[in-house]
Each structure stands twice: as C-alpha cells, then as structure tokens.
N, C-alpha and C positions, 0 to 999 in steps of 0.2 A: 504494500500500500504506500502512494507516494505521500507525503506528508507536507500542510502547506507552510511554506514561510514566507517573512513578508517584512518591510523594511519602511520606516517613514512610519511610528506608527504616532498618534495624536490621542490625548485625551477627547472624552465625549464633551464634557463643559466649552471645549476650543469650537467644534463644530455647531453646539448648538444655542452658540450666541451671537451677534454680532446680526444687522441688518444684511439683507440679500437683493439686490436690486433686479429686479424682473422685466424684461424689454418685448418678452411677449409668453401667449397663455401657452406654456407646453403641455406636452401630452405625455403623460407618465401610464405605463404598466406597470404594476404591483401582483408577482408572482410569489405566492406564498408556499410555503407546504399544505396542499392544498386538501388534505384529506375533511370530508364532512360528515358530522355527525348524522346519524340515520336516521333520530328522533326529532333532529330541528332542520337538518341541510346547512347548518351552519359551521363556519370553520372550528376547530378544537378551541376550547377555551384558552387556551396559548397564542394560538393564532387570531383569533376574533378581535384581543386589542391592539393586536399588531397591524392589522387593517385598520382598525380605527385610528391608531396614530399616525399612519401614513396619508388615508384619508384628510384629518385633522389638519395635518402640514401642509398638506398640496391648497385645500379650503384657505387658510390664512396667509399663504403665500400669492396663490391665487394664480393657479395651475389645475390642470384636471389629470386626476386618480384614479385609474379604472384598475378594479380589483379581477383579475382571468385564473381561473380553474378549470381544470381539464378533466376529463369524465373517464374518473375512475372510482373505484368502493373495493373496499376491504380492507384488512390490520395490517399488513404487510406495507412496507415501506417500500420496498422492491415492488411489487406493483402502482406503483406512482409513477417511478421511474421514469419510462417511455411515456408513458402521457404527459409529462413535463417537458420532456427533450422535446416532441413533438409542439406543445401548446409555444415554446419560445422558439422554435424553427420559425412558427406562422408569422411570427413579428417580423421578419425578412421580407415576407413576401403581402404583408398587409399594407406595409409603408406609413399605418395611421399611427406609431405614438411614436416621440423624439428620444423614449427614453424608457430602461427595465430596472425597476427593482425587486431584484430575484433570492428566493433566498431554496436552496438546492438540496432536494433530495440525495442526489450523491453526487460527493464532491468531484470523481474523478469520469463518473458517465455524462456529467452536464458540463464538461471542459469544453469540449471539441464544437457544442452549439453555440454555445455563447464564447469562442474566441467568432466564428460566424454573423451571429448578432452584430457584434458590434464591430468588424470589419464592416457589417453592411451601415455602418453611419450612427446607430443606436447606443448611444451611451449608457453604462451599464454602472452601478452599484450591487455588490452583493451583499447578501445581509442573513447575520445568522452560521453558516455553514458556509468555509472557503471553496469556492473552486480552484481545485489541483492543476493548474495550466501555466505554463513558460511567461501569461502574459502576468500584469500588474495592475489588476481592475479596484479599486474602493472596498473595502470590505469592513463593515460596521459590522461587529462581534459583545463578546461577553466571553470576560476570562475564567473560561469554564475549568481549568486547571485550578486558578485561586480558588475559587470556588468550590472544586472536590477536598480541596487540602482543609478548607474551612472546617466543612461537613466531617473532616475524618476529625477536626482538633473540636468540633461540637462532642464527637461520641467521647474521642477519651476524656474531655472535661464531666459526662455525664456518667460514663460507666470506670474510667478507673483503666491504669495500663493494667496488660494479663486478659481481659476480656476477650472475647471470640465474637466474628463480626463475620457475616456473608455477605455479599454485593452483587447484587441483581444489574448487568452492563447494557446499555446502549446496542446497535446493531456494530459487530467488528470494524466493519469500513466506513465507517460514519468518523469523520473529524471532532466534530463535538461529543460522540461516546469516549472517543481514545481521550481528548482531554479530561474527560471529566475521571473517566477510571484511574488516569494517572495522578489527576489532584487526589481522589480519595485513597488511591493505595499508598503516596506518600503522608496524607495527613491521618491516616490510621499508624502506620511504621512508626512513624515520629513519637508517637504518644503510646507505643510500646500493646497496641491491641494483636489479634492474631486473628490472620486472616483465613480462614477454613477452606473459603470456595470462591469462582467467579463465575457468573454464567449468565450469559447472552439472553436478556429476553424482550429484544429487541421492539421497547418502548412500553409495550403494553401490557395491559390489566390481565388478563386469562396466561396471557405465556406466564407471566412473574405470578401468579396462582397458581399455577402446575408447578413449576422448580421449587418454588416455596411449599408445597407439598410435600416435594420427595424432600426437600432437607429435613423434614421434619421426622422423615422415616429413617434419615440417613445420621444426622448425627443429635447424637443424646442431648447436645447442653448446647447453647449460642447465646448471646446476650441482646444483637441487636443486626438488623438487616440495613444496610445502604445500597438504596436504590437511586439509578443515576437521572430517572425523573417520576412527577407524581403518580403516574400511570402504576407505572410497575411497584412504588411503595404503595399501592393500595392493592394492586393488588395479591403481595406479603402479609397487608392487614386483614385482608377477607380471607386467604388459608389459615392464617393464624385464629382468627376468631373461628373458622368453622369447624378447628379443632381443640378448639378450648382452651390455647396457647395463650396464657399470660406474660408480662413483664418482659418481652421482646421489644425491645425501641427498633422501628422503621424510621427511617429519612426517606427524604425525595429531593425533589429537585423541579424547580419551574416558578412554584406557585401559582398553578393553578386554580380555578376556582374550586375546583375537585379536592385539590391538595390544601386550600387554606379551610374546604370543611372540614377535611377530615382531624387537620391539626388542631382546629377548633373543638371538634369532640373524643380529639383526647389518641388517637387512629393513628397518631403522627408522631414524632417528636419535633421534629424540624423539615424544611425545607429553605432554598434559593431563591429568593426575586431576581428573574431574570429583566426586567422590565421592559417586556416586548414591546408595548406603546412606545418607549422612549426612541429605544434599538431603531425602532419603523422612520421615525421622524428623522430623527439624524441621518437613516439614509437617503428619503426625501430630500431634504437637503443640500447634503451632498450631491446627491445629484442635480440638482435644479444649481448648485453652483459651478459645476461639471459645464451642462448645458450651457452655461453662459459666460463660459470662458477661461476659467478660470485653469490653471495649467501648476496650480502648488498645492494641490490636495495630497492629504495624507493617505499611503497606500493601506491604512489599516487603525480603525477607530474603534478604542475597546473602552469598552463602560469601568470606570474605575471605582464606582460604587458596587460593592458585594452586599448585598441586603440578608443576613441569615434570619429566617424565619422560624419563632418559638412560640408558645402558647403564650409566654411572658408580657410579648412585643408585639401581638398583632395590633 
C-alpha cells in the first residue's frame, strides 16, 4: 500500500480566516462518501454535517454547492468504489462545475480519475482521505494519528498500565484506518496496556458485533475494546450487552450522533470530534481560493484541534 505524504502543510485557523474576494459565482461539486442510510436516504450522520458545512461556505461566500452521489447500497466500502471513480469521470465530460471537493473512498483506486479531473481544467481539493498520486492537490485532513495516540492515553488514564485492550481496525487500505491504528497502538504501548488482538471490521456495526462475539469466546479476561470509529464501538456494545458482558470500556471514534448517544447512556466511554462541518468548509475554501488564483496554498490543512469526547465534557 502506497502511503500519502505531503509537504507545505498549514494550520486550519490560517485557512479559515481572513476575507476571500469573489469575481464570479462558481460552480462547486461536493463528493462525499456517499453511502445512505436506508431509513432516511440521507448521508451517514458523519457525512450529513459535512455537506452542510460545505453547503454553508459556498451560501456565505456566494458560490453554488451541488452535493452528487452515485447509486450504490450496501456496508461494504468496496462497493462505493467504482460508482465514485465513475460519478467524478462525469465531471470531465459535463463541463458544468469549475471545481471538486472530493473526499475518496480509496485512496489509491480514485488517483488515476482525479489526476484526469483536473488535467481537464477542474480544480480539485480533497478532503478527508488523501489521494495516493505523484501529483500535489489541497488536502484538508484531521490528524487521525494524534488522535488514536489520545484515545490509547484516554484508556490507560482510565484502566491503569497491565490492562488488556482489543481494537476493532478500519478497512487495511484505507489511509485514515492505518493512521488511526497506528495513533492507538502507540498510545496504548506508551501507557504500558496489552494489546490481545486487531481485527478489521471495516467501519461497521454487524462486522465489529461478530468479532466482538468471538473474543468473547476467545479470550477469558479484557478490560476495554478500541474501536477506530463509532460504528464499530457500538457495535462491541451490542455483543457485549447481548451477552451480559459488564465493565468493558468501548471507544470510538467520529462523534457521531450514534456515538454521542451512546456515550451519553453510559455504551461508551469516549470518542473523537472529528468536526466534519468545519473539515467541509475549509475545503470550500480552499478551493474557491484555488479558483481564483491564488498559487500559495498549502498542500495539506490539518485541524489542530483534537476534541476527546467523555460523558464528563459533552
């Protein structure tokens, strides 16, 4: 797996202050991770403020934000894939927005459209997830590394070094899983916990309910589960409670609205504010200063606010 690196990078406060002068209305596409809930049709509660903040920016800027999802269902991440490569092919050959903010299923299958894209004139920001390519596009993040190392110095302030901990990972080739696994298996190591297992349950609720399952048949004693977001700590909490499993501390990761109930009743111990509204805006932004000429933009804009989430501090 190639792994991204990136140079010129800027605080989020630098980007997202300062007037932006506008000399005409652009046309912004906002390509999200597009998967939607089957109960509302509406994007993941992760994603839902993340369109509104970039909505928001483009409204007060005074540009227009079309949000484009591409037609696909199901948990799998891997099926999004191709319907994404395909949904940012179209913008080549639409000619109707000046400009994408994308933020990429994976990192290293959406390289080759989007060097594409924006050879064909379309100025790009990515957001979220880096695309793995030679070139050097904007890339508005969240230092998912700090973040895991937090989460692991949250457990051993709560449970004490010597404790045993499982971690429920991200999908392998996702950028943003590898960081976050490597912030929490360093900030677990640090504070002297011991690490039992890792296993892939690539975002969601039912995979991290089955794994968390079997560890329960698998090993006698554990203290506490880290999950690398709230999908998968919940669902840790739902094997756990269907087995009468007390005094397990879950983490997560996101702060979702999922994840701040469940912290709220008690299901949680902690999680991350990533704050996808903000992330959205700034790459708005970004881009609209891109578009308008600007030639000193930093190749990489990472939120230097870490928000840990506790029943303490909501």
């Amino acid at each position: 797996m190639s792994i991204h690196r990136s140079s010129g990078s800027a605080a989020a406060s630098s980007v997202d202050s300062g007037a932006i002068t506008i000399t005409r209305r652009w046309r912004i596409a906002f390509i999200p991770k597009f998967k939607l809930l089957a109960e509302t049709g509406h994007l993941s509660s992760y994603w839902e403020p993340a369109w509104e903040g970039a909505r928001d920016a483009g409204k007060a800027l005074g540009v227009d934000v079309e949000l484009l999802v591409g037609d696909a269902r199901g948990n799998d991440d891997a099926a999004y894939v191709e319907p994404q490569i395909a949904l940012v092919d179209s913008l080549t050959r639409s000619r109707h927005f000046d400009g994408l903010v994308l933020a990429p299923f994976d990192s290293n299958r959406l390289a080759p459209v989007v060097d594409e894209v924006v050879a064909s004139g379309i100025a790009t920001v990515v957001l979220d997830t880096p695309v793995n390519t030679e070139k050097a596009y904007p890339f508005v993040t969240f230092d998912n590394l700090a973040a895991g190392r937090m989460i692991g110095a949250c457990l051993t302030r709560k449970l004490g070094a010597g404790k045993s901990v499982l971690i429920l990972d991200g999908p392998t080739d996702e950028q943003n899983a590898v960081d976050r696994l490597d912030g929490l298996i360093d900030g677990l190591q640090a504070g002297g916990l011991r690490i039992l297992d890792v296993r892939p349950a690539n975002w969601e609720v039912e995979t991290a309910r089955t794994i968390t399952a079997g560890w329960l048949k698998e090993f006698g004693s554990f203290e506490a589960i880290a999950a690398a977001n709230d999908n998968m700590a919940i669902g840790a909490a739902e094997a756990l409670e269907q087995r009468g499993r007390k005094g397990v501390l879950v983490t997560g990761f996101d702060a979702t609205e999922e994840g701040i109930a469940a912290l709220r009743a008690g299901r949680m111990a902690a999680t991350v504010d990533q704050q996808p509204r903000l992330q959205a805006r700034l790459a708005v932004r970004l881009l609209i200063r891109r578009l308008e000429g600007a030639n000193d933009l930093p190749h990489k804009v990472s939120l230097e606010d870490i928000r840990l989430l506790e029943a303490g501090n909501l």
